[in-house]
C-alpha positions in Angstrom: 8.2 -49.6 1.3 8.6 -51.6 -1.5 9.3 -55.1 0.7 5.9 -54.3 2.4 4.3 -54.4 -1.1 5.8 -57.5 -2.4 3.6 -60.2 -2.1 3.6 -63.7 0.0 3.4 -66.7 -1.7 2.7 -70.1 0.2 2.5 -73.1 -2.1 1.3 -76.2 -0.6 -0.4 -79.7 -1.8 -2.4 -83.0 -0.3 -0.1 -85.7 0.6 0.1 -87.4 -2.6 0.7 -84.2 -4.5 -2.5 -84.1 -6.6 -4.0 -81.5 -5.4 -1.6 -78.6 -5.8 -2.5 -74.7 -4.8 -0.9 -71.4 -3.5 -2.4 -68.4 -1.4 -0.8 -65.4 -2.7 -1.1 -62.8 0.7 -0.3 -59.3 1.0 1.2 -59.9 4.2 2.9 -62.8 6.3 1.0 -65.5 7.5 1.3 -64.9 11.4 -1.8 -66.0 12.8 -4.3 -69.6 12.4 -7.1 -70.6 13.8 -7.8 -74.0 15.8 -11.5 -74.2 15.6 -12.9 -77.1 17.8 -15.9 -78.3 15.9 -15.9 -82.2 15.7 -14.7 -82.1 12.2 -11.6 -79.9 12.6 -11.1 -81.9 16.3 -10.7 -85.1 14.4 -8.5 -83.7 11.1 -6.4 -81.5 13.7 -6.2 -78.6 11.4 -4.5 -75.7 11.4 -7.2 -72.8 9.7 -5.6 -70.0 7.4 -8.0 -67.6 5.9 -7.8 -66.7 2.3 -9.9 -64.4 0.1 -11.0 -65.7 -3.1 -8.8 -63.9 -5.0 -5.8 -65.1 -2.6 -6.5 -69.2 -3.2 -5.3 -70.1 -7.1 -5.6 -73.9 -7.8 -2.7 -74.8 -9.8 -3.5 -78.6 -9.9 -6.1 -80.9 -9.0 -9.2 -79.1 -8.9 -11.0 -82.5 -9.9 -9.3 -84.5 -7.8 -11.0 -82.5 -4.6 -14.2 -84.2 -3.0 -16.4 -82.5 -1.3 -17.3 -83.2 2.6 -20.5 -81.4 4.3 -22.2 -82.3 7.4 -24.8 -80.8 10.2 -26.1 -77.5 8.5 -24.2 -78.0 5.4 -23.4 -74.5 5.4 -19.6 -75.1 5.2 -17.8 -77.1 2.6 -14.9 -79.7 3.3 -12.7 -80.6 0.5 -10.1 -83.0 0.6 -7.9 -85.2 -1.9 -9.8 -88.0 -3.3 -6.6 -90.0 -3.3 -4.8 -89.2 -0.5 -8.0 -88.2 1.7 -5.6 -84.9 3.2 -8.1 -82.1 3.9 -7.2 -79.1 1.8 -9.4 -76.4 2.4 -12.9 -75.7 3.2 -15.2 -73.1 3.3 -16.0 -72.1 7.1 -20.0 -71.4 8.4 -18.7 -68.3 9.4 -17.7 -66.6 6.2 -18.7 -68.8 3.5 -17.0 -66.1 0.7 -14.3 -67.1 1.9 -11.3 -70.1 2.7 -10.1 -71.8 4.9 -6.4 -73.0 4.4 -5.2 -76.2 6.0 -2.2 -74.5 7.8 -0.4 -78.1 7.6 -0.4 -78.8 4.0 1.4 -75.6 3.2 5.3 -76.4 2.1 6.3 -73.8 4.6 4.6 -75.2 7.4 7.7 -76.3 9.7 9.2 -72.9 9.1 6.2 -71.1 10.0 4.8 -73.3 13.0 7.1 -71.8 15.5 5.6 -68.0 15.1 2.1 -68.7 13.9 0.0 -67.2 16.9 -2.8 -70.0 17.6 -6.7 -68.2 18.0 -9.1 -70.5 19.2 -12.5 -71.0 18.0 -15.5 -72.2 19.4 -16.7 -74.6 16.1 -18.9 -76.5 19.0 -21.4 -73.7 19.7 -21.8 -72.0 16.6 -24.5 -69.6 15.9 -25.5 -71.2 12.5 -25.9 -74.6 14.3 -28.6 -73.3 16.4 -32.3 -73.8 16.0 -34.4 -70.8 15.5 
């Protein structure tokens, strides 16, 4: 149907508004992932995944720093200003992001029926020593 085509868009932004983006999704955001690596733990994240294609930056790209830690395999960025983690992305598919599901305008609205999937951050494979 043609409502099924249409696409979603979710704006959202850092706290201080420099940053600015929106993930443009072929369907509903319904799902996000609490991973429970010391990292997200701490920032108490949210995690929606986004193709490239799906993430556009409409503001702020320089105002992003970057965060890295342990295998540096996956890349934190967060306001420079503000110091809101934005998006990152995850060792697990690093072609692709990871959305903070609380900087998203929507986020109230969508909070209620957003499906939570754990993830085990704490024993990933990519962590371990050959």
């Amino acid at each position: 149907s043609e409502r099924d085509s249409a696409m979603h868009d979710y704006p959202g932004s850092c706290h201080c508004g420099a940053v600015r983006f929106v993930v443009h999704r072929q369907s509903p955001i319904a799902e996000a992932v609490e991973c429970d690596c010391s990292l997200c733990t701490k920032k108490g994240v949210l995690l929606v995944g986004a193709q490239e294609a799906e993430l556009e930056i409409v503001q702020g790209q320089d105002d992003l720093n970057l965060y890295q830690f342990g295998s540096k395999t996956a890349h934190h960025w967060f306001c420079k200003h503000c110091g809101i983690h934005v998006l990152n992305r995850p060792r697990t598919a690093p072609e692709r992001y990871a959305v903070n599901a609380r900087v998203l305008d929507a986020f109230a609205s969508l909070r209620p029926g957003l499906t939570i999937i754990p993830f085990d951050g704490q024993n990933h494979p990519k962590d371990r020593r050959a």
